[in-house]
N, C-alpha and C positions, 0 to 999 in steps of 0.2 A: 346516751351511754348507759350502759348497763354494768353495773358495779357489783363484782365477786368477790371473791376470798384470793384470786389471784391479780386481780386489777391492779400495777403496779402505783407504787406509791406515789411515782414523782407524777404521771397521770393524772391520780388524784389530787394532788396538792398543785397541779396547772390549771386544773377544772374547778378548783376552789378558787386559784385567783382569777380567774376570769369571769368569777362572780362577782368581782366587787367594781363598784360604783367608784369612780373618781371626778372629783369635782376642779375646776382651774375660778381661782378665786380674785381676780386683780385687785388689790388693796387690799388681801385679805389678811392684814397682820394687824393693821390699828381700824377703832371707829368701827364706823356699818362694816366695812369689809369682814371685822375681825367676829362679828355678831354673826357675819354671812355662814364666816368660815365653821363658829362652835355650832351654829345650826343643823349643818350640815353632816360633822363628826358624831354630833347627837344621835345621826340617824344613819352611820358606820358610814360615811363616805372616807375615802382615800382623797387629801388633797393637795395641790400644787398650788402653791399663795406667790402670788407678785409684790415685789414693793418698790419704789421709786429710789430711792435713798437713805433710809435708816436701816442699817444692816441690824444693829443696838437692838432697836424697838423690834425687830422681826424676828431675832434669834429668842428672843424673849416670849413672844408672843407662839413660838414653834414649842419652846421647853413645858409652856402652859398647856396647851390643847394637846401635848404627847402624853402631861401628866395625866390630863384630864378625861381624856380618851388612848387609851394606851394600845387600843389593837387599831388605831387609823395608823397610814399611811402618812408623814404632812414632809415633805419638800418646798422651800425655796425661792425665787430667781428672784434676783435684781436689776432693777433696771426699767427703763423706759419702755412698756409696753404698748403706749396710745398709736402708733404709726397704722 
């Protein structure tokens, strides 16, 4: 793509996100997971963290790596992944 003085904006700002890396992190709120997940943000991924059952320990662990790295992306899910 070739980018002008007229190249509309939302264009640009589509072509910007489909520049970014997103990572799916399974445990990635506590332990190795959560080591996985700040690894990862260090190096601007966008990511999607699983957890089992501590909503507590996830929400916490999402407010830190938002704080921490502020232009990532970080969502989410609960629940039973292993199937």
């Amino acid at each position: 793509m070739t980018i002008t003085r007229k190249t509309p904006l939302a264009l640009l700002l589509a072509s910007a996100a489909a520049l970014r890396r997103v990572a799916i992190v399974t445990g990635g709120t506590r332990g190795v997971g959560l080591g996985i997940s700040q690894a990862l943000a260090e190096n601007d991924f966008d990511l999607l963290l699983t957890y089992n059952s501590d909503s507590a320990a996830a929400e916490k662990a999402v407010l830190e790596l938002k704080n921490q790295f502020p232009i990532c992306a970080i969502e989410t899910v609960g629940g039973d992944v292993s199937l």
